[in-house]
VEXVOZA-573751 format. One line per 8 residues: number of its first residue (from 1); their letters; for each residue y, x, z of N, C-alpha, C. Coordinates in pm, whole numbers, padded with zeros to 5 digits, always signed. Example, Ala and Ser with C-alpha at 12.3 -4.5 7.8 and 13.67 -1.06 7.14 Angstrom:
2
1> as> -00569 +01319 +00780 -00450 +01230 +00780 -00330 +01320 +00780 | -00225 +01285 +00708 -00106 +01367 +00714 +00003 +01290 +00787
//
This chain:
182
1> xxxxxxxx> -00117 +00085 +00000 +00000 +00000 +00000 +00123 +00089 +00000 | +00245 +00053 -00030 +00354 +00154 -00078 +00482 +00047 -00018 | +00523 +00135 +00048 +00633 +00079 +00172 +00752 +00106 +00034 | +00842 -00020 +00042 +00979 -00018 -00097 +01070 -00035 +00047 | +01176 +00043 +00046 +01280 +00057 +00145 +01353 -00097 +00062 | +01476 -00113 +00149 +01563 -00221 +00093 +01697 -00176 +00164 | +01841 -00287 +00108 +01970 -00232 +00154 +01924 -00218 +00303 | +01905 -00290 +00344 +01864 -00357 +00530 +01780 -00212 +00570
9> xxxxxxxx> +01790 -00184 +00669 +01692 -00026 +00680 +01566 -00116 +00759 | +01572 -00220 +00793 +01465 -00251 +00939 +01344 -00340 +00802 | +01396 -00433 +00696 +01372 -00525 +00561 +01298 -00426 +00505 | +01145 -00432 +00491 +01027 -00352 +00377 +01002 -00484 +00309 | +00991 -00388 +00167 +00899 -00503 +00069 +00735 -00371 +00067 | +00667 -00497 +00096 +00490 -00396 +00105 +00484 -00409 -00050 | +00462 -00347 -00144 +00341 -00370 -00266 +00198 -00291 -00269 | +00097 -00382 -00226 -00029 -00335 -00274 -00102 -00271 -00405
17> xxxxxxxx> -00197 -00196 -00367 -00206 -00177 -00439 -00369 -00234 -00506 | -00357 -00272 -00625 -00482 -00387 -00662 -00533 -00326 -00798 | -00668 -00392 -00764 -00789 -00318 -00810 -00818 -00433 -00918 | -00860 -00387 -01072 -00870 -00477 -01114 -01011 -00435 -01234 | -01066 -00522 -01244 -01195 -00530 -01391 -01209 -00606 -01433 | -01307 -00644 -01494 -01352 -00753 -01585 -01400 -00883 -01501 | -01387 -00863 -01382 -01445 -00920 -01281 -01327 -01017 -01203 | -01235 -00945 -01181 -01110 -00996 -01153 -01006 -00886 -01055
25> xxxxxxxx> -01022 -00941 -00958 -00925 -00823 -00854 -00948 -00802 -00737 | -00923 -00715 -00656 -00874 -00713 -00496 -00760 -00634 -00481 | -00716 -00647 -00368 -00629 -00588 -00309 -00648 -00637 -00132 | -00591 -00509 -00069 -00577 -00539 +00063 -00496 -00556 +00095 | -00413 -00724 +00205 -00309 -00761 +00197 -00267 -00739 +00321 | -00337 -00672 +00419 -00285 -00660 +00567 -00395 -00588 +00649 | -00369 -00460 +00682 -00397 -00396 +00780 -00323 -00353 +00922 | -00392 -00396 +01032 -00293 -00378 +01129 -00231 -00226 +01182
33> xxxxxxxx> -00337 -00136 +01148 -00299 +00036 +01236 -00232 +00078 +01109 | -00245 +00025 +00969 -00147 +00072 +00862 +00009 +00026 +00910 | -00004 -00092 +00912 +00102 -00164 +00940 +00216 -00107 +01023 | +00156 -00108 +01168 +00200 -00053 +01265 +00260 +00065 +01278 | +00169 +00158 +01184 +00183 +00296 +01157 +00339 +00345 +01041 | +00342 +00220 +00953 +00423 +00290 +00814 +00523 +00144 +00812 | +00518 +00043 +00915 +00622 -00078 +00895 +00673 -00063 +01030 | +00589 -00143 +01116 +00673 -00170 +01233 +00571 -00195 +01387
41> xxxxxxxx> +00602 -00167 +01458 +00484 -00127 +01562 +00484 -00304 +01633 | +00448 -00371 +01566 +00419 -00565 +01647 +00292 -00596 +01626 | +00306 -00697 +01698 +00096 -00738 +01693 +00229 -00923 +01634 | +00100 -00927 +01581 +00128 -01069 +01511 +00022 -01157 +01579 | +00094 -01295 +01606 -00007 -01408 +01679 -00015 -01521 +01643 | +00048 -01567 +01499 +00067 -01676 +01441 +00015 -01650 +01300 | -00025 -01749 +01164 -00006 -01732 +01041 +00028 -01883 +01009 | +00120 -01928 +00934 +00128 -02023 +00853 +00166 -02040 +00753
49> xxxxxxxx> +00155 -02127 +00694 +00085 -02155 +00513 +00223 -02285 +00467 | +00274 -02264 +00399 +00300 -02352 +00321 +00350 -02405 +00195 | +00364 -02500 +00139 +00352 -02564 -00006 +00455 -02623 -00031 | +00539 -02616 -00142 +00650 -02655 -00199 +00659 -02669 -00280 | +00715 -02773 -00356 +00745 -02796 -00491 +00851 -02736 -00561 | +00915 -02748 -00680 +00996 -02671 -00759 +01150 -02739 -00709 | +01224 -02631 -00689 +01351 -02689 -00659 +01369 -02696 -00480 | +01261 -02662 -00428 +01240 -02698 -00279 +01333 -02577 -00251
57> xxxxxxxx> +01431 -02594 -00137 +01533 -02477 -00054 +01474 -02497 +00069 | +01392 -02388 +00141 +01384 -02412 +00327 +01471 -02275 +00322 | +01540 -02326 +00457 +01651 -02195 +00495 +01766 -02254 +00534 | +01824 -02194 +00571 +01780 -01986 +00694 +01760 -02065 +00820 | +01652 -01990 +00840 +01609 -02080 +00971 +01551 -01947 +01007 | +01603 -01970 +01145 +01559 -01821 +01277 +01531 -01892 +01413 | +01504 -01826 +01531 +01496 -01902 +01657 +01601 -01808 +01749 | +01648 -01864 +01840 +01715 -01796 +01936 +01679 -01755 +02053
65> xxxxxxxx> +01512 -01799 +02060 +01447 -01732 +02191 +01323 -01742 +02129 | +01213 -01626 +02151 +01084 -01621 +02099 +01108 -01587 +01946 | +01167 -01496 +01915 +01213 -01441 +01814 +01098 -01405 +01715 | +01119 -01436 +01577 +01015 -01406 +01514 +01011 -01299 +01378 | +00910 -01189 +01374 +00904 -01079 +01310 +00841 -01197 +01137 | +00843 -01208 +01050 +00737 -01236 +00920 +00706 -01129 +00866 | +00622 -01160 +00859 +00552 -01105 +00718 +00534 -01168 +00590 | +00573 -01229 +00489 +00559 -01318 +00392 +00480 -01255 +00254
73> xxxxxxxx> +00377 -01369 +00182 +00355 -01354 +00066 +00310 -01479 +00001 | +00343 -01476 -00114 +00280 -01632 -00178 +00181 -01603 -00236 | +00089 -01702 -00237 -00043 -01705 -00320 +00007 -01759 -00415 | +00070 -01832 -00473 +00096 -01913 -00611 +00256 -01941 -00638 | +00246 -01917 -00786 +00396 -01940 -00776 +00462 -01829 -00761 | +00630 -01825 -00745 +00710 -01784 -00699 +00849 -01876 -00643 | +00902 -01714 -00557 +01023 -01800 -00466 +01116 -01686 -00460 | +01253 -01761 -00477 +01364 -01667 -00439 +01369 -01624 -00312
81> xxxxxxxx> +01386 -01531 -00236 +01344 -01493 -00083 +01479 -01446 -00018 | +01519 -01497 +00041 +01664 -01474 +00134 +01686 -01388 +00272 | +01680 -01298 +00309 +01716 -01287 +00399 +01856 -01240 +00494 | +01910 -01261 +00616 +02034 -01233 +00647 +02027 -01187 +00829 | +02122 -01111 +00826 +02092 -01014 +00926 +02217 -01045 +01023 | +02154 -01086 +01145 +02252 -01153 +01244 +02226 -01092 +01352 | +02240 -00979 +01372 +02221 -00875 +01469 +02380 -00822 +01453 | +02426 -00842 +01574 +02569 -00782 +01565 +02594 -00643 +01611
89> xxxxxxxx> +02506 -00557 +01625 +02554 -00403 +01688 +02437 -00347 +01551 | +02418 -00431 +01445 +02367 -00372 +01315 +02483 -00324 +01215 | +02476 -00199 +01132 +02533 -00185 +01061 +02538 -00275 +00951 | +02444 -00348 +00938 +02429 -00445 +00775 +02436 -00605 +00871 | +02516 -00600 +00962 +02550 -00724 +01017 +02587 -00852 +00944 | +02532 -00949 +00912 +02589 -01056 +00771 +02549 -01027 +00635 | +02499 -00936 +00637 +02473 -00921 +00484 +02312 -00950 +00444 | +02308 -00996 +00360 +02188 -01045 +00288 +02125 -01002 +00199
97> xxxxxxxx> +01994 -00953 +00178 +01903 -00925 +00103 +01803 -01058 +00013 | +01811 -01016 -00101 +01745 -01119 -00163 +01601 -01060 -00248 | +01507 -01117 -00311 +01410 -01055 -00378 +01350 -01162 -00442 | +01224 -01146 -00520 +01167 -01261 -00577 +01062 -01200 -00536 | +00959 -01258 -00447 +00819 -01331 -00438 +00754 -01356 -00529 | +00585 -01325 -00601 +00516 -01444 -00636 +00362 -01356 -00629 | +00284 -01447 -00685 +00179 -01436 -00705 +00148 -01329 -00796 | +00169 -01272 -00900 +00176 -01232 -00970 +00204 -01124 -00935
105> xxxxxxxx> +00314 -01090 -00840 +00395 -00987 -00833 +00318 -00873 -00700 | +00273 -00985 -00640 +00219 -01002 -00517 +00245 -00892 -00366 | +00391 -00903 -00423 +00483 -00824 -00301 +00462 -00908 -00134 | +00483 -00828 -00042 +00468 -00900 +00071 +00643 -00840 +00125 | +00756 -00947 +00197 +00838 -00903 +00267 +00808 -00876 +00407 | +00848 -00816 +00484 +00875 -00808 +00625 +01029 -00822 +00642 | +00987 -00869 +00750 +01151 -00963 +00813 +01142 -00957 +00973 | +01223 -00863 +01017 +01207 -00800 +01174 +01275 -00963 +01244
113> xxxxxxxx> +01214 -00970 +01346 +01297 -01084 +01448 +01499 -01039 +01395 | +01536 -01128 +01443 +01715 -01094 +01458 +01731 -01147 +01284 | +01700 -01213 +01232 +01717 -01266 +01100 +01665 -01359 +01027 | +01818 -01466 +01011 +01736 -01610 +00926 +01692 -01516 +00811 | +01611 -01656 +00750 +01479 -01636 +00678 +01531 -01771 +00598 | +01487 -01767 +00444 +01487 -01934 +00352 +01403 -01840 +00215 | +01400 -01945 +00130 +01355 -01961 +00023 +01359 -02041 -00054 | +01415 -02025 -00208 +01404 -02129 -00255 +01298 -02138 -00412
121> xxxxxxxx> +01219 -02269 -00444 +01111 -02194 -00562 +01190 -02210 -00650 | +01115 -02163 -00751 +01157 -02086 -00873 +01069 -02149 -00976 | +00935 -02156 -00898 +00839 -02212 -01021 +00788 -02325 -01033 | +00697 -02428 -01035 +00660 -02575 -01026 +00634 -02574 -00859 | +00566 -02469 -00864 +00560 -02564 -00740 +00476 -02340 -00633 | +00491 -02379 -00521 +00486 -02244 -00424 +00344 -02278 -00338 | +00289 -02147 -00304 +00243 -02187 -00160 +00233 -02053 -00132 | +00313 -02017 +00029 +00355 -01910 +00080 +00267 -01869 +00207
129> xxxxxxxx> +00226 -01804 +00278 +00173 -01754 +00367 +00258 -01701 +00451 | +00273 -01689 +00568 +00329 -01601 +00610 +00292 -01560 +00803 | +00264 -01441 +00848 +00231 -01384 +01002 +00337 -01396 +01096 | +00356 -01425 +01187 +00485 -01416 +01290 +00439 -01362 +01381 | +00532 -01286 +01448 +00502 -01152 +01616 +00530 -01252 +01725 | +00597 -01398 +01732 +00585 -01503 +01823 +00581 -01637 +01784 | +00545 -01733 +01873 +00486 -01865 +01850 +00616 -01942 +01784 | +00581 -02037 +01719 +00662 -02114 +01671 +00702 -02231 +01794
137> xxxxxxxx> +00882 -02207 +01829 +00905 -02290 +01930 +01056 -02369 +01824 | +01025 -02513 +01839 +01124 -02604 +01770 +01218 -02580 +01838 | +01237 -02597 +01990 +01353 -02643 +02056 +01450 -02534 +02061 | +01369 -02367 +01983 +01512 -02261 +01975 +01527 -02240 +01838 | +01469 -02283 +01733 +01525 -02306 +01599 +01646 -02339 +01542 | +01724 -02227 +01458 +01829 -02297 +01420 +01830 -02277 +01241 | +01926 -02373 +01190 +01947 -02315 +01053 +02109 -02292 +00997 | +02115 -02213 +00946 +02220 -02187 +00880 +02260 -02227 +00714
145> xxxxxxxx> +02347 -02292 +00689 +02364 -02359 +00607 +02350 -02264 +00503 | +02256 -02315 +00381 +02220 -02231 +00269 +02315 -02194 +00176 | +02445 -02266 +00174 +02534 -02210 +00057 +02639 -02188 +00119 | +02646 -02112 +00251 +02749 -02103 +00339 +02846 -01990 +00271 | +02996 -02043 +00243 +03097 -01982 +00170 +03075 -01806 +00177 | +03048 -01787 +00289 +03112 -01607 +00369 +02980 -01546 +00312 | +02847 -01618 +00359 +02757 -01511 +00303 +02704 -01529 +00123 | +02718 -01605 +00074 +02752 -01626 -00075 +02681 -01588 -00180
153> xxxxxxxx> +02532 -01624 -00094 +02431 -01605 -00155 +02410 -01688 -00303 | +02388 -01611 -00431 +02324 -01597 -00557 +02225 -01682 -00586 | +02221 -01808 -00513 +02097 -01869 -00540 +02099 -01922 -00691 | +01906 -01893 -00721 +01932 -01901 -00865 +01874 -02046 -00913 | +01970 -02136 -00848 +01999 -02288 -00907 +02083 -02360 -00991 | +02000 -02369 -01121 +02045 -02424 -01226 +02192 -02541 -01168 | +02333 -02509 -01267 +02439 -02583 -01244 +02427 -02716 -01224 | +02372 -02804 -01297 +02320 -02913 -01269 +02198 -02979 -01179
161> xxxxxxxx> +02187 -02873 -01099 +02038 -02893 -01014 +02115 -02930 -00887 | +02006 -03019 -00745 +02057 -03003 -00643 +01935 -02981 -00595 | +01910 -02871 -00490 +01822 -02835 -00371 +01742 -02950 -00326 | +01603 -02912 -00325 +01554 -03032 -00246 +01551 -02933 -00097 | +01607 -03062 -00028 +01634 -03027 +00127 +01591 -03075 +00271 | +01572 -03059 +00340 +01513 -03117 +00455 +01654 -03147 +00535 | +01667 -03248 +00641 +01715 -03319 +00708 +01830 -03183 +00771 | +01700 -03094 +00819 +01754 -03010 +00933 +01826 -02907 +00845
169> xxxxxxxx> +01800 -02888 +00727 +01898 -02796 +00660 +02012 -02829 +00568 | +01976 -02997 +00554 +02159 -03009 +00512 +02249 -03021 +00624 | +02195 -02980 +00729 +02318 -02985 +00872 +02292 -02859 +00900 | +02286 -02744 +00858 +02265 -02619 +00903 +02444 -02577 +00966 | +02482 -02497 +01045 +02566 -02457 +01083 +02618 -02354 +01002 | +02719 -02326 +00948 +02848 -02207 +00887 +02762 -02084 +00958 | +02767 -02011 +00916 +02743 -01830 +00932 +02846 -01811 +01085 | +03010 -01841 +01016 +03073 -01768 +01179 +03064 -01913 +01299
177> xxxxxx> +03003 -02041 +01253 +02974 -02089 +01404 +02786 -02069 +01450 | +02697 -01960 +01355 +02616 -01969 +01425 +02584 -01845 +01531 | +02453 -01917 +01606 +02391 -01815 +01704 +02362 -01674 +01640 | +02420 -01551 +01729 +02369 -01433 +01645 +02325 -01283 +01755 | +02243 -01258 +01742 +02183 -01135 +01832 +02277 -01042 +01854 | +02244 -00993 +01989 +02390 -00888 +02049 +02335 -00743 +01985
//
């Protein structure tokens, strides 16, 4: 596997490396003493899976207690991949990294705790995987509004398109009124 640095110094994109014949493929998508060793020293205690259709936006959604490390990759599909860095004694404080995800490509991100997280697809339709270093708790979840003026993210949605959105992310909070790590 081959660690790709990014602007963010803490933000790896993993690419595997995959084996292929007449047969089809492998690749190894997660080792933990690699991991630990050449990403980031966390034990992961969660994985969840999920499925989206084309046009689907989840994001930026982080927690403010029980902070969570990802690991992300999609099995199918692809997705625009967002991330933004709300750690305030970070040099890349507010600024955002973006990438494309897919199956195909079959990059994995890491995304240290201290940073919303979204995505939006790209292709008919997604299904993403992804490991977390803590449990998923609703009641410290927040989101930050996806087309928030200051951070001015590039999303690559056709002019005439609108986001399909969930409840909790067309009320996401502005960048300078949200929660952000000291």
């Amino acid at each position: 596997m081959k660690v790709i640095s990014t602007p963010i110094s803490d933000v790896k994109i993993l690419a595997p490396q995959v084996f292929t014949d007449e047969r089809g493929s492998f690749l190894e998508t997660f080792r933990d003493d690699w991991f630990r060793t050449h990403v980031a020293d966390v034990r992961f205690v969660q994985e969840n899976q999920s499925s989206s259709k084309q046009s689907t936006l989840r994001g930026l959604h982080y927690q403010t207690a029980q902070t969570q490390g990802k690991l992300i990759r999609v099995l199918s599909g692809e997705v625009f991949d967002v991330v933004v860095d709300l750690r305030r004694s970070s040099p890349t404080f507010g600024h955002c990294f973006t990438t494309h995800l897919s199956a195909d490509n079959k990059q994995q991100l890491w995304v240290p705790a201290g940073f919303a997280h979204g995505f939006y697809v790209t292709s008919e339709s997604a299904e993403l995987v992804y490991k977390c270093t803590d449990y998923y708790a609703p009641q410290f979840e927040c989101s930050i509004l996806w087309n928030d003026p200051e951070l001015a993210i590039d999303w690559p949605i056709a002019f005439d398109c609108q986001p399909l959105l969930s409840e909790k992310d067309r009320k996401g909070v502005l960048f300078q009124d949200a929660f952000v790590f000291e």
